[in-house]
Backbone as a chain_set.jsonl record, in Angstrom:
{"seq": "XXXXXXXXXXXXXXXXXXXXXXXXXXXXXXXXXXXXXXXXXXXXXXXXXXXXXXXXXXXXXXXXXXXXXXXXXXXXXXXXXXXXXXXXXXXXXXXXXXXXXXXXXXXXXXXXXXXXXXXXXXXXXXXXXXXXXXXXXXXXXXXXXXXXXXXXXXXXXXXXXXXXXXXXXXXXXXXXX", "coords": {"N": [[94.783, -92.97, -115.295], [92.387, -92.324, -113.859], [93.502, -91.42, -111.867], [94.444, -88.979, -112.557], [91.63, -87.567, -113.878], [90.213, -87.379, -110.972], [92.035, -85.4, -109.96], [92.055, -83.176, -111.586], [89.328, -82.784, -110.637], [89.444, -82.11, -108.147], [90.426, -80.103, -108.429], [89.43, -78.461, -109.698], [87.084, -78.017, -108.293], [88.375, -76.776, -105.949], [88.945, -74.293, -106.986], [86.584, -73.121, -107.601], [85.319, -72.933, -105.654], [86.673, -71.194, -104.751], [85.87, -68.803, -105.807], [83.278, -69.106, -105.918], [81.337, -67.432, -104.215], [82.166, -64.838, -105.157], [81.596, -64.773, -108.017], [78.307, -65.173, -107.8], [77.948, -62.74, -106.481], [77.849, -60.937, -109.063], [76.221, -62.122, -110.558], [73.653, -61.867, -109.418], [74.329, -58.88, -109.376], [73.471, -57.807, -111.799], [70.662, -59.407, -111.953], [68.786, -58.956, -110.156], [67.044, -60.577, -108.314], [66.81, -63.215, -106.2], [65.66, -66.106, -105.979], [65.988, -66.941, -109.404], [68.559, -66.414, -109.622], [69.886, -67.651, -108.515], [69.487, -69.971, -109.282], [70.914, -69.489, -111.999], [73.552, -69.788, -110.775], [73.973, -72.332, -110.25], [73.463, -73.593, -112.932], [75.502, -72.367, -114.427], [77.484, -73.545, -112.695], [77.623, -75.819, -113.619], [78.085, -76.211, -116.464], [80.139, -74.868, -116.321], [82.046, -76.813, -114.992], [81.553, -78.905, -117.203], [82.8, -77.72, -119.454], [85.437, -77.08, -118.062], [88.055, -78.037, -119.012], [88.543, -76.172, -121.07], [88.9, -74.363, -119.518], [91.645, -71.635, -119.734], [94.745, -72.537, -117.038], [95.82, -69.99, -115.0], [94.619, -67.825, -115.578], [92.166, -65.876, -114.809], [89.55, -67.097, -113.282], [87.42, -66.578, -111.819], [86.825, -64.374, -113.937], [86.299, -65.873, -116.293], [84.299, -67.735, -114.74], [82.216, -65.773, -114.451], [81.926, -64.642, -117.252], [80.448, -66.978, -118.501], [78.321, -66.811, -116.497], [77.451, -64.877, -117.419], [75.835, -65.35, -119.866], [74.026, -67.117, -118.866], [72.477, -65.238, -117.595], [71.33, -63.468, -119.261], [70.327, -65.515, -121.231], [68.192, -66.512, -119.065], [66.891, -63.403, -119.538], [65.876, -63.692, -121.791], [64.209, -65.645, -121.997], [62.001, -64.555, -120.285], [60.69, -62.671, -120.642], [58.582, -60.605, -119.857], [57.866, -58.246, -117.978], [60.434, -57.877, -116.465], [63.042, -56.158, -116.287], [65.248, -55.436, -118.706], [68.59, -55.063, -119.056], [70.853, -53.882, -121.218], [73.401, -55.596, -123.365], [75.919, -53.735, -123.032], [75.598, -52.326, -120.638], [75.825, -54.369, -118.577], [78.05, -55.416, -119.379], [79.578, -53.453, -118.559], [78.912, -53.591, -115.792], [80.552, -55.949, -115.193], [82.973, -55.063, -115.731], [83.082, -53.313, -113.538], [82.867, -55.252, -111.193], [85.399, -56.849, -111.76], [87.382, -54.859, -110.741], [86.631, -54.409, -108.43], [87.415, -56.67, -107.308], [90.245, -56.849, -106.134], [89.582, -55.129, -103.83], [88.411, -56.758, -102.223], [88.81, -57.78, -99.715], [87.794, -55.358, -97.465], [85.399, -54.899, -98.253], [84.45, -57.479, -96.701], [85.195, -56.823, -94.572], [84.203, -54.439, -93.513], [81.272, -55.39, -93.768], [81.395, -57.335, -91.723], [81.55, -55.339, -89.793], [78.956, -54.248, -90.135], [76.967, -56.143, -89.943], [77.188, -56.395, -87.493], [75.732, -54.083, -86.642], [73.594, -55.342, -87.442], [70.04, -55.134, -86.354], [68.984, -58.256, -84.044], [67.224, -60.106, -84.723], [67.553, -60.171, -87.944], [69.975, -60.202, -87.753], [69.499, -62.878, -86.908], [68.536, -63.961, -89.228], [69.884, -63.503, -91.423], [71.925, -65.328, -90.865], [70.733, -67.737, -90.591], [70.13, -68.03, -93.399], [72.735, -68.037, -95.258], [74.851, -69.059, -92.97], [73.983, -71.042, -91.883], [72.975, -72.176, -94.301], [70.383, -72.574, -95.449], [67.392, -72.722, -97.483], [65.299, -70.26, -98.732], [62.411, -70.942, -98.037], [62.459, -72.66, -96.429], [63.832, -70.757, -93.946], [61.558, -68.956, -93.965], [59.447, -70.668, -93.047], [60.832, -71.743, -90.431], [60.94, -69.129, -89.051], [58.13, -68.526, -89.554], [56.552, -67.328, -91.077], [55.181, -66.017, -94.374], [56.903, -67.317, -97.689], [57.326, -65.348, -99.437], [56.981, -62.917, -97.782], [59.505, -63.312, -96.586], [61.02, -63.573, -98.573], [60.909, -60.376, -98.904], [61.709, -59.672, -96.534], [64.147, -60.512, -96.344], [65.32, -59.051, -98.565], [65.111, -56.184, -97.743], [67.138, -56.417, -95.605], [69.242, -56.774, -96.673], [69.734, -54.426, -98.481], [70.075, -52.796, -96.466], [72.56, -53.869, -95.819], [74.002, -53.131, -97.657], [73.834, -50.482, -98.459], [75.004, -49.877, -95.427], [77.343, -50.642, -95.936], [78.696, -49.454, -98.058], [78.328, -46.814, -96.316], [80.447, -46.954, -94.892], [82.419, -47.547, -96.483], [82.999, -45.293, -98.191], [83.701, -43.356, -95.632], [85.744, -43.785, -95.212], [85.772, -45.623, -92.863], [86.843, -47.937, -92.475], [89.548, -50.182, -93.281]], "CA": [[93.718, -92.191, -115.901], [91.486, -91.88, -112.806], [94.333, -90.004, -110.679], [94.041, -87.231, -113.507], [90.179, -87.026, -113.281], [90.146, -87.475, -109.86], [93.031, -84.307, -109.451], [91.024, -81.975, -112.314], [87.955, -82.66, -110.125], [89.715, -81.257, -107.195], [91.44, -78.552, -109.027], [88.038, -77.291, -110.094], [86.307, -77.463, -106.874], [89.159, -75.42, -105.404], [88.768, -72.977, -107.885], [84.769, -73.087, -108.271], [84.779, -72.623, -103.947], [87.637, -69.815, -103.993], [84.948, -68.063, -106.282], [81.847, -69.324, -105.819], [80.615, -66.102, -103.959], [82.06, -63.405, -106.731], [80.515, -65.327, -109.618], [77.091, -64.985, -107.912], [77.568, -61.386, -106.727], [78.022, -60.707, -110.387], [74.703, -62.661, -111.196], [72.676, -60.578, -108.664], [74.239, -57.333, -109.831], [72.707, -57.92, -112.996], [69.469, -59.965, -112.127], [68.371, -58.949, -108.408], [65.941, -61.826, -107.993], [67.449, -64.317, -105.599], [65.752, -67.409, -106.431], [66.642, -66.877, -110.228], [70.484, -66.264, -109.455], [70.637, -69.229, -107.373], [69.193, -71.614, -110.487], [71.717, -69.325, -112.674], [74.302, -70.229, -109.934], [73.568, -73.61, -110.299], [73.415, -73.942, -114.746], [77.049, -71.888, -114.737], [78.122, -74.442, -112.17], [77.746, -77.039, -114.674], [78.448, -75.16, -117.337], [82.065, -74.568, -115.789], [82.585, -77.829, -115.07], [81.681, -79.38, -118.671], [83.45, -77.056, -120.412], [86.786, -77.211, -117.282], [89.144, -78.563, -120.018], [88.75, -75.349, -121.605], [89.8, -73.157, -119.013], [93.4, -72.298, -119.235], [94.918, -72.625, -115.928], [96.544, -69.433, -114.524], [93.894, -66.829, -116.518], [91.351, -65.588, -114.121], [88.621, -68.14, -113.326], [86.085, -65.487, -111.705], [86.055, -63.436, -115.171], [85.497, -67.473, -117.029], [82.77, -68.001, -114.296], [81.386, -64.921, -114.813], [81.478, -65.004, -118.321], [79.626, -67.883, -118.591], [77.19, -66.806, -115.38], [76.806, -63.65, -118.432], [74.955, -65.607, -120.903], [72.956, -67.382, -118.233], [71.279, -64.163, -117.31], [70.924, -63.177, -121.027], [69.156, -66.669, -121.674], [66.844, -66.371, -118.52], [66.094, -62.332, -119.912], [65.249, -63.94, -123.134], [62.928, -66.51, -121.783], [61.369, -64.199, -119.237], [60.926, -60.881, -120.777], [57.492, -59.657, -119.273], [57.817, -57.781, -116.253], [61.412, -58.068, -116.266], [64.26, -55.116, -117.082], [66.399, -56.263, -118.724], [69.716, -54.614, -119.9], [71.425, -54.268, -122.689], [74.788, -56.05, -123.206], [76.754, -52.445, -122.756], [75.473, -51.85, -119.481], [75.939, -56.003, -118.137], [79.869, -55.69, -119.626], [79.766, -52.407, -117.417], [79.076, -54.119, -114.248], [81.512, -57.303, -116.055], [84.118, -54.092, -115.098], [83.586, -53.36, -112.155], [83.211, -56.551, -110.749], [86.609, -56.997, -112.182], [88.15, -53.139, -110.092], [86.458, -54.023, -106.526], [87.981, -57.478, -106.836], [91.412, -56.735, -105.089], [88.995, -54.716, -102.757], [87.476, -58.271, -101.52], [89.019, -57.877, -97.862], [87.731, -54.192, -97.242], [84.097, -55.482, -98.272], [84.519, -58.218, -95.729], [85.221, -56.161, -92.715], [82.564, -53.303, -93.331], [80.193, -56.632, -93.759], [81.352, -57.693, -90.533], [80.967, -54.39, -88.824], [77.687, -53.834, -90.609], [76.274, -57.088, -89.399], [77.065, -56.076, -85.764], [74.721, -53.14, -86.317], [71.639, -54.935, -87.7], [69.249, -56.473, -85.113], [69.429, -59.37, -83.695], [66.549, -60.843, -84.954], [68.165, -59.577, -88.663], [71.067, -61.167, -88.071], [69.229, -64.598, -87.328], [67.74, -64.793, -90.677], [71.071, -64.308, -92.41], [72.854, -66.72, -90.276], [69.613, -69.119, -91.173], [70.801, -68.308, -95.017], [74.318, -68.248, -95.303], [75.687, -69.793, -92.538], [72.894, -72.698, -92.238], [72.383, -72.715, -95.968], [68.857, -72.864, -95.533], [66.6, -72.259, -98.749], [64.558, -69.292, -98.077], [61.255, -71.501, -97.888], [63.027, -73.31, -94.979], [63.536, -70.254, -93.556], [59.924, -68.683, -94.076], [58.658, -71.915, -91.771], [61.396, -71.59, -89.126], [60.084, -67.887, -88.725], [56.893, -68.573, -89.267], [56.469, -66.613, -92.006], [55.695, -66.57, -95.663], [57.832, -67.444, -98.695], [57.168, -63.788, -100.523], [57.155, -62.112, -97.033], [60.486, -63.463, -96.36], [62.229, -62.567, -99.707], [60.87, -59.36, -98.91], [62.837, -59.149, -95.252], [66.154, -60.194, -96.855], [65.4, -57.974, -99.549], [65.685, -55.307, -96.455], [68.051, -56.407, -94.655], [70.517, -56.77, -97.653], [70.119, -53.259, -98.774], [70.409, -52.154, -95.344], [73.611, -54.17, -94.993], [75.015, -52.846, -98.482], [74.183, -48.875, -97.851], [76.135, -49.318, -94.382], [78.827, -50.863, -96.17], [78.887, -48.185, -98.521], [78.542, -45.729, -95.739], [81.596, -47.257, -94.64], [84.087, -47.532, -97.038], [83.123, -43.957, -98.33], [84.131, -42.3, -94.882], [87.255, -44.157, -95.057], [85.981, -46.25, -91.61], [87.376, -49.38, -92.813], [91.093, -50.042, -93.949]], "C": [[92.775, -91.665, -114.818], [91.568, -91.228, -111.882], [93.967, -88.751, -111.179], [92.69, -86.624, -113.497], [89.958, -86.459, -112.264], [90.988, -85.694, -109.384], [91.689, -83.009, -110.327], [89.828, -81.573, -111.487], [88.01, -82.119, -108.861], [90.258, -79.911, -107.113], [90.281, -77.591, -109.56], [87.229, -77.202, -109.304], [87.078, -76.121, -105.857], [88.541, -74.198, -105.81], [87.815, -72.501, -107.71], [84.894, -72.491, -107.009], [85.313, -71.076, -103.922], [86.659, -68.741, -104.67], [83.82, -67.9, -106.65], [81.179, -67.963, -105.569], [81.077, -64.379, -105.012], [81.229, -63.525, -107.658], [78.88, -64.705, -109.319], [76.911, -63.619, -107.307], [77.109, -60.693, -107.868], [76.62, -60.861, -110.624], [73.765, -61.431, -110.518], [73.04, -59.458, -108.822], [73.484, -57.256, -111.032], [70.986, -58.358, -112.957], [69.357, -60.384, -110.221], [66.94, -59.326, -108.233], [66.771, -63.275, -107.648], [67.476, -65.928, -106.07], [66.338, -67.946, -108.074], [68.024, -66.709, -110.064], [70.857, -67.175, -108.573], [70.523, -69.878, -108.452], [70.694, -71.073, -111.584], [72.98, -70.423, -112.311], [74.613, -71.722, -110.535], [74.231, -74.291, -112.067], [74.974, -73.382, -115.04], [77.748, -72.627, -114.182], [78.868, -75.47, -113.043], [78.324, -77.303, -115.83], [79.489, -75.356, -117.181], [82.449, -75.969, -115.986], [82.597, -78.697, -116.324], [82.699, -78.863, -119.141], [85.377, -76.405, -119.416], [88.095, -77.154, -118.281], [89.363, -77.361, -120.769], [89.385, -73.854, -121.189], [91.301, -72.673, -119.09], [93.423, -71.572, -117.709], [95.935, -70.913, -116.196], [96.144, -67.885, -114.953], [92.831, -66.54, -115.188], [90.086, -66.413, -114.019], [87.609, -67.876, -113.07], [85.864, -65.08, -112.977], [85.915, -65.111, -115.84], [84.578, -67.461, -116.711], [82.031, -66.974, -115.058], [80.987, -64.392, -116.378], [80.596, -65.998, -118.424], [78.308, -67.725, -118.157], [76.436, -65.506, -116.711], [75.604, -64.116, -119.183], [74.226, -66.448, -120.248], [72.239, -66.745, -118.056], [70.817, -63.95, -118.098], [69.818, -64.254, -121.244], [67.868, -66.182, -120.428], [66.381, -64.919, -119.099], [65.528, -62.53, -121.047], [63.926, -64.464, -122.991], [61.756, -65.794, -121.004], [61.159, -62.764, -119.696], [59.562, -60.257, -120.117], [57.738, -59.6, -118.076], [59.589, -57.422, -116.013], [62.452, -56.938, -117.132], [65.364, -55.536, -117.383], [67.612, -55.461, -119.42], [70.693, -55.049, -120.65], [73.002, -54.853, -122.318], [76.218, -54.85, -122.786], [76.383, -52.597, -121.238], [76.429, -53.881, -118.285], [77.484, -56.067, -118.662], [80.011, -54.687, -118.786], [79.368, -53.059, -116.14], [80.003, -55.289, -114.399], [82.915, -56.216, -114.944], [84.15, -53.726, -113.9], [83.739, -54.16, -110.941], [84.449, -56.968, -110.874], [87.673, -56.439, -110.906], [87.519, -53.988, -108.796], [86.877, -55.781, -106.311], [89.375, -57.562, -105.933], [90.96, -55.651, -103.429], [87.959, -55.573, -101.764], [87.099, -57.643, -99.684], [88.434, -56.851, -97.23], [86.313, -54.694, -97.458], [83.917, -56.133, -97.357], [84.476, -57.805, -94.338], [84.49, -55.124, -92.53], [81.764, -54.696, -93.136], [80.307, -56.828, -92.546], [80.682, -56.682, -89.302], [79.498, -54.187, -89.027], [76.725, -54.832, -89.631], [76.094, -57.072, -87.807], [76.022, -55.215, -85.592], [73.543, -54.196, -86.281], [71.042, -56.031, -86.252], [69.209, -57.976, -84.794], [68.398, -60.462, -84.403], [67.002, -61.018, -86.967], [69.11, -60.527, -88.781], [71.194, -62.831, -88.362], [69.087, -65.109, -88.729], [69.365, -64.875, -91.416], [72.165, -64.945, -92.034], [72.275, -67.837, -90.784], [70.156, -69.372, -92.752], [71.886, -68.653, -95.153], [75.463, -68.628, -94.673], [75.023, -71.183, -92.36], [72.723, -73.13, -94.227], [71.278, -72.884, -96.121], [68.326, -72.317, -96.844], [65.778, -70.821, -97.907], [62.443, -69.588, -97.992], [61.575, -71.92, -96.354], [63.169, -72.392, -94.141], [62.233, -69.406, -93.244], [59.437, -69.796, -93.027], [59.269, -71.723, -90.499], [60.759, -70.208, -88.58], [58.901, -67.384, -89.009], [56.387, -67.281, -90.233], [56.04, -66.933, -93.421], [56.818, -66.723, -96.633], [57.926, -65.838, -99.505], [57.604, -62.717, -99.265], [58.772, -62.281, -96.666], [61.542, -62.874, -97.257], [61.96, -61.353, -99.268], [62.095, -58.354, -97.483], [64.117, -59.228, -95.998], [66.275, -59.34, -97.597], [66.246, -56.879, -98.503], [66.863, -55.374, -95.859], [69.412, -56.623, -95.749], [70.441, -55.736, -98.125], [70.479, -52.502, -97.407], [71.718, -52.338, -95.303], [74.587, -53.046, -96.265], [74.825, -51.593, -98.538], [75.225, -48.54, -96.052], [77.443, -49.913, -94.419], [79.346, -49.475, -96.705], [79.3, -46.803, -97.751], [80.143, -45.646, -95.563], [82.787, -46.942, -94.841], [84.025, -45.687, -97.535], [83.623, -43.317, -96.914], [84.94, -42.985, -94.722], [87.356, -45.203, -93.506], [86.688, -47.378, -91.781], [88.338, -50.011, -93.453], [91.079, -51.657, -93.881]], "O": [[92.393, -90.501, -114.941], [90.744, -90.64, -111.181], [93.427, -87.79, -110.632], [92.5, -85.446, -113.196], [89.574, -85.289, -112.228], [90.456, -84.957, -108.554], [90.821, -82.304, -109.813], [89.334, -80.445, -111.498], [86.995, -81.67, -108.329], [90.455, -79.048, -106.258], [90.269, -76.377, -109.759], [86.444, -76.262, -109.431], [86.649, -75.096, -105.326], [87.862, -73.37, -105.204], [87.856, -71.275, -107.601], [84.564, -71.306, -107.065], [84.788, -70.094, -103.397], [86.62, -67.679, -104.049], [83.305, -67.044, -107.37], [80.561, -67.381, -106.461], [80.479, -63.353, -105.332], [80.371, -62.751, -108.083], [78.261, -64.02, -110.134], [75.794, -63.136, -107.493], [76.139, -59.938, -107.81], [75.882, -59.905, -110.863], [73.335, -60.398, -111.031], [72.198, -58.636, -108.46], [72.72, -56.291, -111.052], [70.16, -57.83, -113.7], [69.618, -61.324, -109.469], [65.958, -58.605, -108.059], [67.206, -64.122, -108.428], [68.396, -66.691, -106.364], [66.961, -69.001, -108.19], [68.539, -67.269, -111.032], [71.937, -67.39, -108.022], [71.535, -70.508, -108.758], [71.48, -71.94, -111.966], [73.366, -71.391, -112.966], [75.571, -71.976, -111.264], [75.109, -75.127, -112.282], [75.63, -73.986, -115.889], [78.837, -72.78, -114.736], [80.041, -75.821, -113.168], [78.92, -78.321, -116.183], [80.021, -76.144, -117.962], [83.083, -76.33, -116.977], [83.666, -79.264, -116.554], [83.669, -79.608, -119.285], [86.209, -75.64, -119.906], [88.967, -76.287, -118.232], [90.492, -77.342, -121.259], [89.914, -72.897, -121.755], [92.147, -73.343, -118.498], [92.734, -70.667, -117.239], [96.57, -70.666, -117.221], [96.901, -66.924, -114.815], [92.941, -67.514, -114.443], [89.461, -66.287, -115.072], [86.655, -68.438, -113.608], [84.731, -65.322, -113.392], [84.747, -65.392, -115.574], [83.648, -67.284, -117.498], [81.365, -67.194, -116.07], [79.921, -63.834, -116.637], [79.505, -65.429, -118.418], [77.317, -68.122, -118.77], [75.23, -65.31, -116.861], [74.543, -63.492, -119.197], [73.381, -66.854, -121.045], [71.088, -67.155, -118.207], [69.602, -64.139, -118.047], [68.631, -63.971, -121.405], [66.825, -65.621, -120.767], [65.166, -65.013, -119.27], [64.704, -61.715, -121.463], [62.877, -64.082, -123.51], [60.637, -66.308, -121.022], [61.512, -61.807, -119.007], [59.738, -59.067, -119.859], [57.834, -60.498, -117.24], [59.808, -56.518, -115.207], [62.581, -56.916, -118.356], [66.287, -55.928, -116.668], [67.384, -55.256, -120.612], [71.24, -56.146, -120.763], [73.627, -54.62, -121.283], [77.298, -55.216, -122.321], [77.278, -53.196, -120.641], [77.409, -54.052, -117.56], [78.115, -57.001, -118.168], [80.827, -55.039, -117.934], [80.066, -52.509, -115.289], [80.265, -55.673, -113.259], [83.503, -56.523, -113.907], [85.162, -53.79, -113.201], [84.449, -53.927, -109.962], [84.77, -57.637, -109.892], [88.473, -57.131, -110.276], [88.447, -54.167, -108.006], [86.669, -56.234, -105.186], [89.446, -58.41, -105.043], [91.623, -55.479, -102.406], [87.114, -55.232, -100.937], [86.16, -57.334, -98.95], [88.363, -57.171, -96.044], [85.947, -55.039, -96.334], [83.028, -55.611, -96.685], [83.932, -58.266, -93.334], [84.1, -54.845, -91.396], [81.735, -55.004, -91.944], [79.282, -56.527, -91.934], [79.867, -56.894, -88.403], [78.821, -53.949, -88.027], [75.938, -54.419, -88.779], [75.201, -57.551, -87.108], [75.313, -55.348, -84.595], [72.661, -54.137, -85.424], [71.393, -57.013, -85.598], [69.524, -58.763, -85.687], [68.797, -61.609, -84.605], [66.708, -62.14, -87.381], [69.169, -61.441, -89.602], [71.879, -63.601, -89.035], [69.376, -66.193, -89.235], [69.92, -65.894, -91.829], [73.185, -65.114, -92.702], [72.891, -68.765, -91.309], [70.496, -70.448, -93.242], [72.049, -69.873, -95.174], [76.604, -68.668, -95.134], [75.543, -72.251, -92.685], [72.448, -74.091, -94.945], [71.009, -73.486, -97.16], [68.941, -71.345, -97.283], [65.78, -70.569, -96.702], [61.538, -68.757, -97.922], [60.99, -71.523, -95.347], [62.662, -72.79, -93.092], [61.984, -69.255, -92.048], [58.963, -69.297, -92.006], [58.569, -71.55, -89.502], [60.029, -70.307, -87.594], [58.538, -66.218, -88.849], [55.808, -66.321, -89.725], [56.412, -68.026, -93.847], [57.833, -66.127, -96.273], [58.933, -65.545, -100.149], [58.391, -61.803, -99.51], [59.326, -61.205, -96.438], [62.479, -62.111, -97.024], [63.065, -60.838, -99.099], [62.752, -57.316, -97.413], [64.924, -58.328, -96.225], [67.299, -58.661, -97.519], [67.462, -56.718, -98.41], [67.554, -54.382, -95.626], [70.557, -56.576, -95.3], [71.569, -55.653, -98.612], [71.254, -51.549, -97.474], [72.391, -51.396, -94.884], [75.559, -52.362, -95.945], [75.943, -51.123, -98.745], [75.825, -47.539, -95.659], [78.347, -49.886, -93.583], [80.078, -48.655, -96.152], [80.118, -45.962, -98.125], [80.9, -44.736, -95.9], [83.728, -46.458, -94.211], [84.945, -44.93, -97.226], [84.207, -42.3, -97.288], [85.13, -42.932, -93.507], [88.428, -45.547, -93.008], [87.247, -47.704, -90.734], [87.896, -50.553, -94.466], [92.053, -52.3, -94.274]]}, "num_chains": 1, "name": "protein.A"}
């Protein structure tokens, strides 16, 4: 009995890792507020894993996550409606789709990203090495650079549209095969 747990619990970390980072693209296409799409992140995690037994195996496990990560955003736009735009279920199954289409275009994202990241400054590049290859919270970073917590979201803000218009530039002039 405890081999079978024990295997499920590795068979859904696989899974959860190989698509950890789609699921929460997804979230932030929908609800571009970091620290909210990390807690989403987090509640769909759980989410997944409760409800594991229900996945069937060999069905797409990104569109499951991301189903699931769906009605996380929905609940936080429920709870949070002042200030907050929130779209309608038509538009949120329309990014559902194309999240879907630029999935076999993973690798081609990956290597503009790479080239992109060569452009941005060096100081640029620290912070999102500090995030995503340190894992740092973005408080933890704010202190290492001596910075605030609001001023900081505001750099990555920057420096993540910077990176995703010179992806864009990218793949539109065909630089990147």
């Amino acid at each position: 009995m405890r081999d079978s747990r024990d295997q499920n619990y590795e068979s859904f970390l696989k899974l959860y890792r190989d698509n950890e980072n789609r699921i929460f693209r997804y979230i932030l296409a929908i609800l571009p507020n970091y620290a909210a799409a990390e807690d989403i992140m987090q509640d769909t995690m759980l989410v997944m894993w409760r409800k594991y037994d229900q996945y069937e195996a060999g069905s797409s496990f990104a569109a499951w996550g991301m189903q699931i990560a769906r009605f996380g955003v929905l609940n936080y736009f429920r709870k949070n409606k002042s200030g907050i735009v929130c779209f309608d279920s038509e538009v949120i199954d329309n990014i559902t789709r194309h999240e879907d289409s630029k999935a076999s275009d993973d690798g081609v994202y990956q290597e503009a990203l790479k080239v992109c990241m060569e452009h941005l400054p060096e100081k640029s590049r620290d912070i999102i090495s500090l995030r995503y290859v340190e894992s740092l919270k973005v408080m933890d970073i704010a202190l290492r650079i001596e910075n605030t917590v609001h001023a900081t979201y505001k750099i990555m803000s920057r420096i993540h549209h910077a990176l995703l218009n010179c992806i864009e530039r990218k793949l539109a002039k065909g630089e990147v095969v």
